[in-house]
N, CA, C, O and CB atoms as a CASP TS submission, in Angstrom:
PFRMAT TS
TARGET T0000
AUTHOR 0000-0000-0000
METHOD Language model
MODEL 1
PARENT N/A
ATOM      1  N   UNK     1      29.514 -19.736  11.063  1.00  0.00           N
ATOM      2  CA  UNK     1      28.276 -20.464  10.860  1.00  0.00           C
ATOM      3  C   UNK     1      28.414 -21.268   9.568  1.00  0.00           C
ATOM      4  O   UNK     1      28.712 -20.769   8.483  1.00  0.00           O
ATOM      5  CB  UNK     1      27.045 -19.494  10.803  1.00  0.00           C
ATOM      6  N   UNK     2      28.152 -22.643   9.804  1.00  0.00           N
ATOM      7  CA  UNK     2      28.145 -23.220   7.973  1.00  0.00           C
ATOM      8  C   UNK     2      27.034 -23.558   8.327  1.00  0.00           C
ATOM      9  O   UNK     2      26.513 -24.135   9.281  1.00  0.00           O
ATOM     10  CB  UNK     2      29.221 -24.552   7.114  1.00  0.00           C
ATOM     11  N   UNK     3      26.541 -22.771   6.721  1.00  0.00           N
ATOM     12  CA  UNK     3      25.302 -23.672   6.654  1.00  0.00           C
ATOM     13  C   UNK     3      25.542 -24.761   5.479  1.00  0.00           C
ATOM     14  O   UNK     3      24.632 -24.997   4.684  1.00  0.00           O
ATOM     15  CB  UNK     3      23.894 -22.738   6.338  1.00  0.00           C
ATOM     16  N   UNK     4      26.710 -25.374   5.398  1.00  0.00           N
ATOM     17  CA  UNK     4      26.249 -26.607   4.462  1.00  0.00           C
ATOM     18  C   UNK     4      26.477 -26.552   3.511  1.00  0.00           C
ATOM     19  O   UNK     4      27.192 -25.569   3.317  1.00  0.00           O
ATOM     20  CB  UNK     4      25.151 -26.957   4.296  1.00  0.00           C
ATOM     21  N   UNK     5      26.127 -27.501   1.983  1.00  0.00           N
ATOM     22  CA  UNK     5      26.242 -27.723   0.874  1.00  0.00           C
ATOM     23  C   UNK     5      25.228 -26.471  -0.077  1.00  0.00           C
ATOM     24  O   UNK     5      25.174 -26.051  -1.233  1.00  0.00           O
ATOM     25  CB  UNK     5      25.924 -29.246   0.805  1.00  0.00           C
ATOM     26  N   UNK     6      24.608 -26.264   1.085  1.00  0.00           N
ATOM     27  CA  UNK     6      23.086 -25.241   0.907  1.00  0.00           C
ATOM     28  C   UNK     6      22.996 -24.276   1.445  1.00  0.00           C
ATOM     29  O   UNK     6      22.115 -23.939   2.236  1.00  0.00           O
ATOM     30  CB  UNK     6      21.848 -25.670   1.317  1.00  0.00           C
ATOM     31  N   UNK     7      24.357 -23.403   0.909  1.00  0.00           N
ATOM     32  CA  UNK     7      24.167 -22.253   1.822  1.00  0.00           C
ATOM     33  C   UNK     7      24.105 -21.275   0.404  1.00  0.00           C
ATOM     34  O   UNK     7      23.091 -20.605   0.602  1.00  0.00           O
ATOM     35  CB  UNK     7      25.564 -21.940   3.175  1.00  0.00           C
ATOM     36  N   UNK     8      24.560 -20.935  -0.661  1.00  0.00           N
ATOM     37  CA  UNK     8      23.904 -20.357  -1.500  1.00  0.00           C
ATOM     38  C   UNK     8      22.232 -20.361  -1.342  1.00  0.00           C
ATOM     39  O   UNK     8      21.518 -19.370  -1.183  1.00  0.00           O
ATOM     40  CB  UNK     8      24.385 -20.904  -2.626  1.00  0.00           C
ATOM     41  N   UNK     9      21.878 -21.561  -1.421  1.00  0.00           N
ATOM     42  CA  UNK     9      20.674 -21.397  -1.628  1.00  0.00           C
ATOM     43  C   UNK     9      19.687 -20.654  -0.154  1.00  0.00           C
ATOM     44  O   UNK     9      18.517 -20.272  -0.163  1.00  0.00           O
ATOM     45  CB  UNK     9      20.293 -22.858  -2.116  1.00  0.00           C
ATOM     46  N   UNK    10      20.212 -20.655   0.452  1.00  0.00           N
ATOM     47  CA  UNK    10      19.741 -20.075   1.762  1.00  0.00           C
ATOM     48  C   UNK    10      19.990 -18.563   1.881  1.00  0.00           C
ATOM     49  O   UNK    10      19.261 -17.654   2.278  1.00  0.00           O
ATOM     50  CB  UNK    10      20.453 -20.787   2.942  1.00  0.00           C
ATOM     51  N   UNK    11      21.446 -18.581   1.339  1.00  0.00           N
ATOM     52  CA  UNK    11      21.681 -16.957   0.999  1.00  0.00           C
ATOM     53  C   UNK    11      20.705 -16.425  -0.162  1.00  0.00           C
ATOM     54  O   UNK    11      20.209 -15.340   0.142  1.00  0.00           O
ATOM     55  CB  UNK    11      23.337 -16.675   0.436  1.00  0.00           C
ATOM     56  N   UNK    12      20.517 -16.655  -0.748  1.00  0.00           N
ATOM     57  CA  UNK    12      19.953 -16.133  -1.791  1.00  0.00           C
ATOM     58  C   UNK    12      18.176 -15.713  -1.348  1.00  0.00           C
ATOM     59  O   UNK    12      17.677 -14.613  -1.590  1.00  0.00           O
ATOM     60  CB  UNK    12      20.203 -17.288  -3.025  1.00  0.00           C
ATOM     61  N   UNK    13      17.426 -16.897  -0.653  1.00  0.00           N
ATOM     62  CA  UNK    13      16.433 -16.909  -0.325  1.00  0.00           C
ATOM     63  C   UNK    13      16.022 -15.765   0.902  1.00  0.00           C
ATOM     64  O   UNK    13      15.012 -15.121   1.185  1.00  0.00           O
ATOM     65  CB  UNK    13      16.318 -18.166  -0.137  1.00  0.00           C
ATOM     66  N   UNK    14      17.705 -15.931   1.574  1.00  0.00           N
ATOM     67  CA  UNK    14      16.864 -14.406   2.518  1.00  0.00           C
ATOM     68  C   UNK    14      17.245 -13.012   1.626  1.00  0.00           C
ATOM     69  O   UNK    14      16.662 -12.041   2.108  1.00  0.00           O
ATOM     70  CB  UNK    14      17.739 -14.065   4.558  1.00  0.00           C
ATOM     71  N   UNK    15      17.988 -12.706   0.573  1.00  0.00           N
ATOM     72  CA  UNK    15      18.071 -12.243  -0.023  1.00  0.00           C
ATOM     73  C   UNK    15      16.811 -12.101  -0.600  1.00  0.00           C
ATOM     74  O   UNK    15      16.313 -11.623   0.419  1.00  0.00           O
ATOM     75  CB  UNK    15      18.906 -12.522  -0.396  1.00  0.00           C
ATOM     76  N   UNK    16      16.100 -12.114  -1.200  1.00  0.00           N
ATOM     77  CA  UNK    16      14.795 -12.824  -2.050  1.00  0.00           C
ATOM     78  C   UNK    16      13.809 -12.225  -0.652  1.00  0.00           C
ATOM     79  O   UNK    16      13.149 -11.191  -0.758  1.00  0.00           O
ATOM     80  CB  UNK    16      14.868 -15.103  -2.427  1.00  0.00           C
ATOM     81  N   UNK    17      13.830 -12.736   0.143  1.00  0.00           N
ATOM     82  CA  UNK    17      12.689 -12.470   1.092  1.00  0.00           C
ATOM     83  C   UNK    17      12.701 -10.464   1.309  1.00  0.00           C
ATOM     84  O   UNK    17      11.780  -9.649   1.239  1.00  0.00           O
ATOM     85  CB  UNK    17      13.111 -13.555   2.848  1.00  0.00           C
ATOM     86  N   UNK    18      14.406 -10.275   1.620  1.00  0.00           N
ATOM     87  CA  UNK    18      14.733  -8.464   1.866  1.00  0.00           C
ATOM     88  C   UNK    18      14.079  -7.727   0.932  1.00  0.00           C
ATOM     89  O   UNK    18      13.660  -6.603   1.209  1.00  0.00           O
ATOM     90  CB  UNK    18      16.365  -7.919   1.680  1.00  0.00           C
ATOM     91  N   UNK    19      13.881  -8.428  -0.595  1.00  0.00           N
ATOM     92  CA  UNK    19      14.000  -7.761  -1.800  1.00  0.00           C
ATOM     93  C   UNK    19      12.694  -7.643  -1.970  1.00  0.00           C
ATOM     94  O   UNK    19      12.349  -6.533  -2.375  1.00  0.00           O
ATOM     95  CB  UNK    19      14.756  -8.375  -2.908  1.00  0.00           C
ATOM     96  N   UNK    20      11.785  -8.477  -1.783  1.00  0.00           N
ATOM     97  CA  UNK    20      10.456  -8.887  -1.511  1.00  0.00           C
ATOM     98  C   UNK    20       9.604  -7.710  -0.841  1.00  0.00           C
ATOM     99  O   UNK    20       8.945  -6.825  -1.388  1.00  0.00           O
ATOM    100  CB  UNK    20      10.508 -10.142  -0.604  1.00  0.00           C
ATOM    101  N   UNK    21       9.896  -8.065   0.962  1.00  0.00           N
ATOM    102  CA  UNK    21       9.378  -7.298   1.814  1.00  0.00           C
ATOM    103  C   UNK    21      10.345  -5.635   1.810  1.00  0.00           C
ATOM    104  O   UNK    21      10.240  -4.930   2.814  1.00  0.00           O
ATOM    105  CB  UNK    21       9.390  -8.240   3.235  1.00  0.00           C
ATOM    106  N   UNK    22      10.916  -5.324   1.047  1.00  0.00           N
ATOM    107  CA  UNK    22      11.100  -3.592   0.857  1.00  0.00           C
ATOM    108  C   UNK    22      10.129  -3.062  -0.487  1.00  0.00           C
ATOM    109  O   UNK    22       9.464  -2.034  -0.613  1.00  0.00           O
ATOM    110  CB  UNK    22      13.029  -3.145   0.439  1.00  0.00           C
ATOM    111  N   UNK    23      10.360  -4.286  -1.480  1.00  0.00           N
ATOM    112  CA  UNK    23       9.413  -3.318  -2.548  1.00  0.00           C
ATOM    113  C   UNK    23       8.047  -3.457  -1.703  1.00  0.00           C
ATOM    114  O   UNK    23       7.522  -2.362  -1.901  1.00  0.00           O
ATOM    115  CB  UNK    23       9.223  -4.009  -4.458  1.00  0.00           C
ATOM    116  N   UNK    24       7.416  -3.990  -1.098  1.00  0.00           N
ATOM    117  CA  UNK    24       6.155  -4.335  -0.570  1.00  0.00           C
ATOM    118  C   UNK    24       6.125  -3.313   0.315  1.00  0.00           C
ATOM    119  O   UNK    24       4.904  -3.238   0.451  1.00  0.00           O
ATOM    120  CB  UNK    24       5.947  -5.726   0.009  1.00  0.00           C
ATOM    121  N   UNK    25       6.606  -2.393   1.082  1.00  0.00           N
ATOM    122  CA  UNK    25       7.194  -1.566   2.025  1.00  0.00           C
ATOM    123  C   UNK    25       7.330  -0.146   0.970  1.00  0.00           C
ATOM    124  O   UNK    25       6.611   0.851   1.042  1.00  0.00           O
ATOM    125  CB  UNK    25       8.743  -2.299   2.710  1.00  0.00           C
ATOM    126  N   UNK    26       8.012  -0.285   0.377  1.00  0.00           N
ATOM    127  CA  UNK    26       8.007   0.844  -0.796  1.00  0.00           C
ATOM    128  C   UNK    26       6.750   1.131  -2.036  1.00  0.00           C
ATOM    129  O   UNK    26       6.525   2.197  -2.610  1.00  0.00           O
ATOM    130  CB  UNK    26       9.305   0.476  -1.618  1.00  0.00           C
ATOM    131  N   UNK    27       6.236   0.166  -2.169  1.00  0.00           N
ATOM    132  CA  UNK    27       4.510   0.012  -3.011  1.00  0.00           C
ATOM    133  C   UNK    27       4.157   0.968  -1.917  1.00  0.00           C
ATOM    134  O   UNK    27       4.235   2.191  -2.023  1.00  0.00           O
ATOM    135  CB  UNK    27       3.351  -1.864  -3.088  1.00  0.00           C
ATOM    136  N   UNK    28       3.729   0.260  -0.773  1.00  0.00           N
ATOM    137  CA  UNK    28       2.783   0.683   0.208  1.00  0.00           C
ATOM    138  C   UNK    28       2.963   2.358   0.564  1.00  0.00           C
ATOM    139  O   UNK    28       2.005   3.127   0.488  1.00  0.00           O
ATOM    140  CB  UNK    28       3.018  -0.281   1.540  1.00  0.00           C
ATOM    141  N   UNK    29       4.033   2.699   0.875  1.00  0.00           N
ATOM    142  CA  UNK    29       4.793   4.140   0.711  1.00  0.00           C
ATOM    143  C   UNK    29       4.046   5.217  -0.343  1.00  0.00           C
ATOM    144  O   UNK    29       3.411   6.252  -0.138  1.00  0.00           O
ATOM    145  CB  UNK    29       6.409   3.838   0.084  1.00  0.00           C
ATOM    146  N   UNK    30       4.450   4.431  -1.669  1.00  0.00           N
ATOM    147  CA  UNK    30       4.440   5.749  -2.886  1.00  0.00           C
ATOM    148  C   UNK    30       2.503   5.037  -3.167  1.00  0.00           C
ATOM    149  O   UNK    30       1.799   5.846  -3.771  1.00  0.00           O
ATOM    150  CB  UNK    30       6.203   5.511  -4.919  1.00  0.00           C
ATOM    151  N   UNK    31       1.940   3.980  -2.848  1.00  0.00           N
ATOM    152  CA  UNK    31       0.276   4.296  -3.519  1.00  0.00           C
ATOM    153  C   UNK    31      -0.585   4.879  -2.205  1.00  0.00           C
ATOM    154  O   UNK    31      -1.759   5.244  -2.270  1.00  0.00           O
ATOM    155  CB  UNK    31      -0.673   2.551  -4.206  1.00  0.00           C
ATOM    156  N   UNK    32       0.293   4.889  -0.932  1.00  0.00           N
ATOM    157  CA  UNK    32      -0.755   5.817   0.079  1.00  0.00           C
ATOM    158  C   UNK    32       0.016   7.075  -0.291  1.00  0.00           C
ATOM    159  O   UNK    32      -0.758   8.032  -0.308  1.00  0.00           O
ATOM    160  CB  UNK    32      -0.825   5.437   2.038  1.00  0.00           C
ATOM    161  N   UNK    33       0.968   7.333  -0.521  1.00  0.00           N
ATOM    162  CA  UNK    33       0.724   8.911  -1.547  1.00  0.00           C
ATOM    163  C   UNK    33       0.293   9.498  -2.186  1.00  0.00           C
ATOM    164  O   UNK    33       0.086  10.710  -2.130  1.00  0.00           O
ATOM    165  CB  UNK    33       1.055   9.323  -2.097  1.00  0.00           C
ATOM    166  N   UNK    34      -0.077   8.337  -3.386  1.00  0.00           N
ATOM    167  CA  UNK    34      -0.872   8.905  -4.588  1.00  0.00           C
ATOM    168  C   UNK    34      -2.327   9.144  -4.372  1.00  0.00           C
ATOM    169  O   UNK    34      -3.105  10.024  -4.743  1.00  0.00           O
ATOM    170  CB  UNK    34      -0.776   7.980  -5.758  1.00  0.00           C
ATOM    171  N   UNK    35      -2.459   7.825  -3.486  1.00  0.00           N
ATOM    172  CA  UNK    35      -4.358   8.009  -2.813  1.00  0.00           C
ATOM    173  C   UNK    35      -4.371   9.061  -1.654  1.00  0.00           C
ATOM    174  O   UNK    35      -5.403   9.541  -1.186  1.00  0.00           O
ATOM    175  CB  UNK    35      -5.143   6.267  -1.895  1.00  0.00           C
ATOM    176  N   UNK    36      -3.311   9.311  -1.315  1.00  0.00           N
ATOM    177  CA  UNK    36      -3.717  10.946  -0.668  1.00  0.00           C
ATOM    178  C   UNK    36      -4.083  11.960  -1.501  1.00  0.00           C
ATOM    179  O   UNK    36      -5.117  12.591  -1.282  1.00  0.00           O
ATOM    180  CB  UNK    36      -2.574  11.661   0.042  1.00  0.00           C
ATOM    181  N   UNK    37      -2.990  12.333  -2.928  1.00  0.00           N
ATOM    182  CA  UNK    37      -2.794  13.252  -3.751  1.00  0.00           C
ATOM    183  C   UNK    37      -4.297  12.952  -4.406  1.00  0.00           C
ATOM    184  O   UNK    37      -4.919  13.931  -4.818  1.00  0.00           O
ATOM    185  CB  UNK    37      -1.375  13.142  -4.635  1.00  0.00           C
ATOM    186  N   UNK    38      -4.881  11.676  -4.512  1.00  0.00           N
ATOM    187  CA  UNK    38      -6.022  11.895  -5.580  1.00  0.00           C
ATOM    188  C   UNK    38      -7.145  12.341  -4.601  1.00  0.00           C
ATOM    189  O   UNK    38      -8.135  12.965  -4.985  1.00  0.00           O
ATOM    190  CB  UNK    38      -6.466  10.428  -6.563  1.00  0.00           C
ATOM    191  N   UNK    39      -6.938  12.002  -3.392  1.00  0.00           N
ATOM    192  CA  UNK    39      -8.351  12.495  -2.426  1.00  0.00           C
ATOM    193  C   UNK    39      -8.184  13.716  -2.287  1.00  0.00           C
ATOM    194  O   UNK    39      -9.259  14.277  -2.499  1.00  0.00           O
ATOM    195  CB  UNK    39      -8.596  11.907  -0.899  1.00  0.00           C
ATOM    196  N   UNK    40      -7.282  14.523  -2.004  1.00  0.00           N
ATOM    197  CA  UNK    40      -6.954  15.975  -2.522  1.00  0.00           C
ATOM    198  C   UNK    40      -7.346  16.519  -3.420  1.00  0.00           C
ATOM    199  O   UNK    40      -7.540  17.703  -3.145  1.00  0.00           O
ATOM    200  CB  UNK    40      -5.960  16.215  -2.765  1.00  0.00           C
ATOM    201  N   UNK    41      -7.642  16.211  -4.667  1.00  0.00           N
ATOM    202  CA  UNK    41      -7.952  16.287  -5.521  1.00  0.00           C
ATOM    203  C   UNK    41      -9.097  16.170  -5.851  1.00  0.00           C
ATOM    204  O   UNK    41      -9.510  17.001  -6.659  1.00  0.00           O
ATOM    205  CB  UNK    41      -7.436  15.882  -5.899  1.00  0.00           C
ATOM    206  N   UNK    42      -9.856  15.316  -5.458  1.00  0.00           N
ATOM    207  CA  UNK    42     -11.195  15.614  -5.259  1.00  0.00           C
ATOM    208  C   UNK    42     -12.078  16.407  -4.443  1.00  0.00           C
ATOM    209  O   UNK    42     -13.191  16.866  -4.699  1.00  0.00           O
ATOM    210  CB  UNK    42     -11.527  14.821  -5.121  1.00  0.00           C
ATOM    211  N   UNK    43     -11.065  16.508  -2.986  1.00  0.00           N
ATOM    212  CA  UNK    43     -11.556  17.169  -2.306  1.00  0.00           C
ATOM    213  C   UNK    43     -11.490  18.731  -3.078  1.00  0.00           C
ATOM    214  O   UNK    43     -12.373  19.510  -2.719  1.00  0.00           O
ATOM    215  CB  UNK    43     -10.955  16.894  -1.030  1.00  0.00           C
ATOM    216  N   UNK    44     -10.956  19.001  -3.636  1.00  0.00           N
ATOM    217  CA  UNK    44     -10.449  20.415  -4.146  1.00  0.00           C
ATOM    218  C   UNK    44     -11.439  20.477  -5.420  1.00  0.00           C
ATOM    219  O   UNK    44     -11.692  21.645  -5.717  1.00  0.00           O
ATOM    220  CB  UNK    44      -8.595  20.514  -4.581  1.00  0.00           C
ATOM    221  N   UNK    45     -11.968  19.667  -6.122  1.00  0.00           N
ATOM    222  CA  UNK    45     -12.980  19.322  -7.298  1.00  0.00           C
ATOM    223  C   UNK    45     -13.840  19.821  -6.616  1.00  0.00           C
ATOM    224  O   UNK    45     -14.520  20.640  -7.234  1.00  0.00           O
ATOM    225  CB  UNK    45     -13.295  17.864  -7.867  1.00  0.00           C
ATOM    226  N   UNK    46     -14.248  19.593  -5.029  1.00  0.00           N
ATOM    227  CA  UNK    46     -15.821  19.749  -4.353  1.00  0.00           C
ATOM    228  C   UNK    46     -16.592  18.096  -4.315  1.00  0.00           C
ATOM    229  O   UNK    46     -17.751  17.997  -3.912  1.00  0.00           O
ATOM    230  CB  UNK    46     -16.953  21.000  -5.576  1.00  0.00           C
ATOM    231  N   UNK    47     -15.814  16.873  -4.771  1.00  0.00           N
ATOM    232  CA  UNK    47     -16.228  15.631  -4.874  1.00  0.00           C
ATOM    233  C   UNK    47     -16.548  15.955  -3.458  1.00  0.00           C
ATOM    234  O   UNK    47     -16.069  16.938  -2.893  1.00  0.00           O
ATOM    235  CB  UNK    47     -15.283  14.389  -5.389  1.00  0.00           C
ATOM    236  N   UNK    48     -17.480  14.998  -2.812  1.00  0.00           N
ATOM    237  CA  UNK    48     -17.917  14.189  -1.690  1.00  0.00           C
ATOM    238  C   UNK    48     -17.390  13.097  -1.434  1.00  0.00           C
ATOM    239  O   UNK    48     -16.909  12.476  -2.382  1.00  0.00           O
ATOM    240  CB  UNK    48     -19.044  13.910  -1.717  1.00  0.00           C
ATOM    241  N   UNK    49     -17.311  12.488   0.013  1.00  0.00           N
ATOM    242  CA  UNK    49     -16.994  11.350   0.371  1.00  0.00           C
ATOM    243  C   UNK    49     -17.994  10.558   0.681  1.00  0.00           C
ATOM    244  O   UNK    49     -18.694  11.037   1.574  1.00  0.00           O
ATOM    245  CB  UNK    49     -16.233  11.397   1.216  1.00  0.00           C
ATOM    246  N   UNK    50     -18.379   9.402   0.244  1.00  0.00           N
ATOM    247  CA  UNK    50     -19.465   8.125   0.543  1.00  0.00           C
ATOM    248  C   UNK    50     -19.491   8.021   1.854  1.00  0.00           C
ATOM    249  O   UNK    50     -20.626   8.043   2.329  1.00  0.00           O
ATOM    250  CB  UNK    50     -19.109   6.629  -0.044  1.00  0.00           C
ATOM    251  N   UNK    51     -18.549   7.906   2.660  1.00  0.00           N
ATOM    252  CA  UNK    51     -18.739   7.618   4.119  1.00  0.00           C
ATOM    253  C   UNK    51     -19.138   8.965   5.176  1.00  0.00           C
ATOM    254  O   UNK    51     -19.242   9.009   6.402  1.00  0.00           O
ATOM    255  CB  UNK    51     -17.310   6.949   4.592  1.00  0.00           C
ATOM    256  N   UNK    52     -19.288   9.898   4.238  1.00  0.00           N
ATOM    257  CA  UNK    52     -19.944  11.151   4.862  1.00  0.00           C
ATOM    258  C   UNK    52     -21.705  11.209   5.011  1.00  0.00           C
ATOM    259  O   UNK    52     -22.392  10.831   4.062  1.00  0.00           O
ATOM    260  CB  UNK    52     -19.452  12.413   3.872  1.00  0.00           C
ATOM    261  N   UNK    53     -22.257  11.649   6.117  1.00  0.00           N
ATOM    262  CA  UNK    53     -23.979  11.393   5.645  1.00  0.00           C
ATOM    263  C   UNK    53     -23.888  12.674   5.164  1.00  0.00           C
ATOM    264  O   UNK    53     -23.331  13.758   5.338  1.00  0.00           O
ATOM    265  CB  UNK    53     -25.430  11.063   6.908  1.00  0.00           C
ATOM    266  N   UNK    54     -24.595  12.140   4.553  1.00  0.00           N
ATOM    267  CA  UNK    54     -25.711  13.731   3.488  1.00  0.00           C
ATOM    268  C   UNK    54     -27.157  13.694   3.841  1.00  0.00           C
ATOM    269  O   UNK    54     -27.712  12.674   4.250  1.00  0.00           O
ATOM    270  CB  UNK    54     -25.868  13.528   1.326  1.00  0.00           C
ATOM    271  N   UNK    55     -27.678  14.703   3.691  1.00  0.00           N
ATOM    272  CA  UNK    55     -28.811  14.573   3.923  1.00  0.00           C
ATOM    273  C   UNK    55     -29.868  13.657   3.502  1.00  0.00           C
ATOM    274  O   UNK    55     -29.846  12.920   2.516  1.00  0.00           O
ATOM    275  CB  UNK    55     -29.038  15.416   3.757  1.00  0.00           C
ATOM    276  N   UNK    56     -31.002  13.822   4.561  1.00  0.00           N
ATOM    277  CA  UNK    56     -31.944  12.522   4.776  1.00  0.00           C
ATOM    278  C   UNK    56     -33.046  12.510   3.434  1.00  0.00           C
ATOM    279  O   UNK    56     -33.537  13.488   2.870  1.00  0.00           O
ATOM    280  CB  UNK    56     -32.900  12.663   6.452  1.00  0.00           C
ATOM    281  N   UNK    57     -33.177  11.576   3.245  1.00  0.00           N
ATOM    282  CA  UNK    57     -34.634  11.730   1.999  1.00  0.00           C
ATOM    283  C   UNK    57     -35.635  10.751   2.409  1.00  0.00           C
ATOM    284  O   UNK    57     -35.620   9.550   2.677  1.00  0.00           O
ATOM    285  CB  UNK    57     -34.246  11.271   0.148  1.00  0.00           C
ATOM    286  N   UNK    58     -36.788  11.973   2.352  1.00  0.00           N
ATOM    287  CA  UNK    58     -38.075  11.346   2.797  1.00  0.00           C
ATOM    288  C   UNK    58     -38.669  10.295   1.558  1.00  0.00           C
ATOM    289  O   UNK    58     -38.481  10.137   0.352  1.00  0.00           O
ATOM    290  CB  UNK    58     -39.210  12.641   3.147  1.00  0.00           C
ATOM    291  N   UNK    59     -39.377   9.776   2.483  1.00  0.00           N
ATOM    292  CA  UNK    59     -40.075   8.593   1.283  1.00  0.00           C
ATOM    293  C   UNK    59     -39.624   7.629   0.664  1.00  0.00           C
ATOM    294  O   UNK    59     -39.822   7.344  -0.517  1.00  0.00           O
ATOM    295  CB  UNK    59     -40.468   9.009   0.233  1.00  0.00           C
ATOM    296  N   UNK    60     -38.615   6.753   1.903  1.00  0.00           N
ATOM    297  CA  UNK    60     -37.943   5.734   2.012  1.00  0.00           C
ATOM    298  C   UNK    60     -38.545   4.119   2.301  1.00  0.00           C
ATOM    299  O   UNK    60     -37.760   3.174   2.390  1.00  0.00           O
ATOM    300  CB  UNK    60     -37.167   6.180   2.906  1.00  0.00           C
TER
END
């Protein structure tokens, strides 16, 4: 395959794109870990979750 006068620069760019979309892939990995470990953590505090109903209060 030639790519041309412009093939560094093409190499490099899908290079650049791999390097890109794995840390983005690897972020996503280790902070839905940590936001598991901290909801754990609250859950274990006795915190509540907002999207849970709680009870009703009159005089709304």
């Amino acid at each position: 395959m030639d790519l041309g006068p412009h093939a560094a620069f093409i190499w490099a760019s899908y290079a650049a794109f791999v390097a890109i979309v794995g840390a983005l892939i690897g972020w996503t990995f280790f902070d839905g870990r940590r936001q598991a470990a901290a909801l754990q953590d609250a859950d274990r505090r006795g915190l509540k979750r907002r999207s849970e109903p709680g009870p009703k209060q009159d005089g709304a």
